[in-house]
N, C-alpha and C positions, 0 to 999 in steps of 0.2 A: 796235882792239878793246881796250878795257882793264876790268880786272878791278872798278874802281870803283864801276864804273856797273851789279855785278849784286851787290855787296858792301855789303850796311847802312854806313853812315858811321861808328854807335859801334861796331862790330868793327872798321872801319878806324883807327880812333882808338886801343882800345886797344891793337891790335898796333904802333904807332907807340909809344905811349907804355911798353911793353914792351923795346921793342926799345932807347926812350931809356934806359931805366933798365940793361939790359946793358950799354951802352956805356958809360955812366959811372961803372958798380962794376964791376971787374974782378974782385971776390972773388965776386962773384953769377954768372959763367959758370963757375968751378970747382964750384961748387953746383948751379946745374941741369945742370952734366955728369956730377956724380956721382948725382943725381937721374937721369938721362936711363940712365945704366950701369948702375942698382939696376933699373931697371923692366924694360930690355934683357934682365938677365940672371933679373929672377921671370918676363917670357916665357917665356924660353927652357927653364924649369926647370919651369911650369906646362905645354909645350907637349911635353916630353916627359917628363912623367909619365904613367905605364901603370896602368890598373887591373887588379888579380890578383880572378880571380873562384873560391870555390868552391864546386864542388859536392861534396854531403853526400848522402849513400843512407841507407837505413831500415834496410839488408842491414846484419847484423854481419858485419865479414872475418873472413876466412879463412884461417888460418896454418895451412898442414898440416905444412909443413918448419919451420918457423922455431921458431926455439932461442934468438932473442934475445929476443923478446917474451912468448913462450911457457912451457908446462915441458920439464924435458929428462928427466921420467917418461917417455918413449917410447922415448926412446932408450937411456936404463937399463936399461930393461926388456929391450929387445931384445938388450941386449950380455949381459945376466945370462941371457935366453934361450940365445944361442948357445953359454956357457958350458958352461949346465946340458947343453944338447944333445950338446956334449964329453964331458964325463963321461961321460953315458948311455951312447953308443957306445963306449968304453970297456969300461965295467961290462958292456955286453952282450956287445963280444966276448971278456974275460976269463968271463964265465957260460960262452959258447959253449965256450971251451977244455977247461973245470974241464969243464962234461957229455960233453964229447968223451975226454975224462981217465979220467970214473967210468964209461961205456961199456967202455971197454977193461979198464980194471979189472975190471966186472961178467964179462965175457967168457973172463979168465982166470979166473976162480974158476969159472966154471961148468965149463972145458975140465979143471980140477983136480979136478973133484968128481967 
């Protein structure tokens, strides 16, 4: 069984005459080995490349918390809230003392009169 006999003659010719020409420039197998290692390694760099796919929505997002893309008016706001809210209670329960104060006051002047 030999491969000749299902092989075109001019491919067998020039693989002959290929092979002549290897043999007798030794600087031309340095060449097609680095030829043959350049192609090896765009394989291998071709064969694992990944494609990144995105998908895009029509929806605007949505930062309810986010302080970095965001305003941080809310947060402001909320801290100057809490403050003022200090105060208030405050003020109210100094009101409450002061009417608890002119109560008794009232009380005595009426028990004088």
């Amino acid at each position: 069984m030999d491969i000749s006999n299902y092989v075109p003659k001019n491919i067998l010719r020039g693989f002959e005459d290929t092979k002549d020409y290897f043999s007798s420039n030794p600087k031309s197998k340095f060449i097609l080995l680095g030829f043959v290692f350049f192609i090896a390694v765009y394989a291998v760099s071709k064969y694992s490349e990944t494609n990144n796919v995105v998908y895009r929505e029509n929806k605007k997002p949505v930062f309810t918390e986010g302080r970095i893309l965001g305003t941080q008016k809310n947060s402001f706001l909320k801290s100057k809230e809490q403050q003022l809210s200090k105060t208030a209670k405050k003020i109210m329960a100094s009101n409450k003392a002061l009417l608890e104060k002119i109560q008794k006051l009232e009380k005595r002047m009426e028990a004088k009169s």
